[in-house]
C-alpha positions as CSV (number, residue, x, y, z in Angstrom):
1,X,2.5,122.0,234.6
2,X,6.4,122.2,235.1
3,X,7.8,125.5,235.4
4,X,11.6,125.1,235.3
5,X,13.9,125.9,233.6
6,X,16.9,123.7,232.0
7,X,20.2,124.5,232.8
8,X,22.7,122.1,230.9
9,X,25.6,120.5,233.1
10,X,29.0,120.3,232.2
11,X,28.9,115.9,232.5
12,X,25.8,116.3,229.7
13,X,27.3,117.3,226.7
14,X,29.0,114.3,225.7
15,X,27.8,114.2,221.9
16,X,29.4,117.2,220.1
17,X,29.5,117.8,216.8
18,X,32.1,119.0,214.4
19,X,31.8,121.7,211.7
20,X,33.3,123.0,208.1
21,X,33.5,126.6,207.7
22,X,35.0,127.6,204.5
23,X,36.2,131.5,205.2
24,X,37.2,131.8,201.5
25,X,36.2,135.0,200.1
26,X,33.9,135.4,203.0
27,X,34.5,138.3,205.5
28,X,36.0,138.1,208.8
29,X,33.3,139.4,211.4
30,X,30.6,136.8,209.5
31,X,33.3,134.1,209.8
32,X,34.4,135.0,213.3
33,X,30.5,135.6,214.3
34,X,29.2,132.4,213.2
35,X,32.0,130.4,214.6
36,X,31.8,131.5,218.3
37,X,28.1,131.5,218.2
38,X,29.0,127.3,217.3
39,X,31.9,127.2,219.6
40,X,29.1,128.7,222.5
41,X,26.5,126.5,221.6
42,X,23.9,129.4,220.9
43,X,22.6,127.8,217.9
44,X,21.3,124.7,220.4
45,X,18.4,124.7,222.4
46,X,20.7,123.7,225.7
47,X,22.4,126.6,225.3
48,X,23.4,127.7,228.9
49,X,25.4,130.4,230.0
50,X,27.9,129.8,232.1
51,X,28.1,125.8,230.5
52,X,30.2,125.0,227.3
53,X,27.1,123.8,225.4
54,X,29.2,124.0,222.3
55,X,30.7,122.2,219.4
56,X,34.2,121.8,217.5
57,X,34.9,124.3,214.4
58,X,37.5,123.7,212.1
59,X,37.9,126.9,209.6
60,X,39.6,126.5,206.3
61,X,41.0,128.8,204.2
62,X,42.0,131.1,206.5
63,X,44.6,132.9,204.6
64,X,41.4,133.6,202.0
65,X,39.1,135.6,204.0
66,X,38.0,139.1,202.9
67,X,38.2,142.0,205.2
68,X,35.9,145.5,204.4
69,X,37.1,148.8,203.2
70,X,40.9,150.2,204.1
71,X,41.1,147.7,207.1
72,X,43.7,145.6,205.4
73,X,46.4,148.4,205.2
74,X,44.7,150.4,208.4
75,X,44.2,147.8,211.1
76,X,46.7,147.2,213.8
77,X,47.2,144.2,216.0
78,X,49.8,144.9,219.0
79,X,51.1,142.9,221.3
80,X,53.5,143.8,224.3
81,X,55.6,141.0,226.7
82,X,55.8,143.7,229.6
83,X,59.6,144.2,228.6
84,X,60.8,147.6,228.0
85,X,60.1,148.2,223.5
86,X,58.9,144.9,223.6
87,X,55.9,146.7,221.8
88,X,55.0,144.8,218.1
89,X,52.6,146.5,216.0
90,X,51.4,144.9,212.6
91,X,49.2,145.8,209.8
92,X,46.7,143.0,208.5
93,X,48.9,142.3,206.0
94,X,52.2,141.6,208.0
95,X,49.4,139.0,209.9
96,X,48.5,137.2,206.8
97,X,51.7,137.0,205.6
98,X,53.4,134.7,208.5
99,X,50.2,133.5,210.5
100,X,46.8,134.0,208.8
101,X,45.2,132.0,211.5
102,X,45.5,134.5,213.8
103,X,43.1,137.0,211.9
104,X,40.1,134.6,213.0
105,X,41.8,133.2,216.1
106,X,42.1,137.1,217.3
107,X,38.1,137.7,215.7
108,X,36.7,134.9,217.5
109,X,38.6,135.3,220.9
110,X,36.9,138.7,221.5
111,X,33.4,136.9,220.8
112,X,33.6,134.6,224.0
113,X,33.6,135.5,227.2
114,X,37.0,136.5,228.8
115,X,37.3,134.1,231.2
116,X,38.1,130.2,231.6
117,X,34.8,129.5,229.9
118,X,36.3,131.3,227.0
119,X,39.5,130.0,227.2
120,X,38.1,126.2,227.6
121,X,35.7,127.3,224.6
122,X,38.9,128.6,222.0
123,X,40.4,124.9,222.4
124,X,37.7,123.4,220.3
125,X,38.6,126.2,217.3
126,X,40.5,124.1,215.2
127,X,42.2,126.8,211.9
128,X,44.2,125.8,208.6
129,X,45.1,128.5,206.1
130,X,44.8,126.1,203.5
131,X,41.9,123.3,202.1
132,X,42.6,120.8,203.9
133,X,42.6,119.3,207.8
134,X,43.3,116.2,209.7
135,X,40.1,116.1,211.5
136,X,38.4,113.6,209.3
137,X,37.9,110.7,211.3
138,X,35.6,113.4,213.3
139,X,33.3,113.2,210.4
140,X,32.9,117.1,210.5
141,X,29.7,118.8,208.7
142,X,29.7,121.8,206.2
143,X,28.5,124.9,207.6
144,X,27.6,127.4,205.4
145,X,27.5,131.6,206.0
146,X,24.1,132.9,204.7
């Protein structure tokens, strides 16, 4: 009777797959939610911890996806260099104006851990705001939000 456990090691995960998410008309915390648990690898059984178990994500439609109640004109995103007024604030809809990638890019990037895990884990996000992608040869799968 063997009673270890399996921890997954970084030279292991050679075969990663890639996935579809569609965020059109879908709403950002399911899109977000479902992409870092992917990007993680929680949805595999060698899911480990401190190990990016994960796979690639490519989300389309970016500029499409649905946010809940007054958040589009009440939500703020701010960002400061460190210079003096260097401080930008901007409503949802100044976001989805010039960079609608950055609504999911921002969503997902608090669902991984802060650290150079996380950071390692964000590089296999791949977003468009439109339908389509250049990530064909990678023969991605559809993954769809219940």
């Amino acid at each position: 009777m063997n009673k270890t456990t399996f921890f997954a090691k970084k030279e292991e995960m050679t075969n990663r797959k890639w996935w579809v998410i569609d965020a059109k008309d879908q709403v950002l915390g399911a899109v977000a939610l479902h992409a870092s648990n992917i990007l993680r690898g929680k949805t595999k059984p060698t899911f480990t911890p401190n190990v990016d178990t994960g796979d690639f994500v490519i989300v389309l439609n970016a500029k499409d996806v649905v946010l809940t109640g007054k958040k589009e004109q009440q939500k703020t995103y701010v960002s400061v260099s460190g210079y003096v007024g260097s401080k930008k604030v901007q409503t949802v809809e100044q976001v989805r104006a010039k960079h609608p990638e950055m609504l999911i890019e921002h969503a997902v990037k608090g669902m991984v851990p802060h650290n150079r895990l996380g950071r390692a884990i964000l590089k296999k996000l791949k977003i468009y705001a439109g339908s389509e992608h250049p990530h064909q040869a990678n023969q991605p799968e559809p993954y769809t939000i219940a």
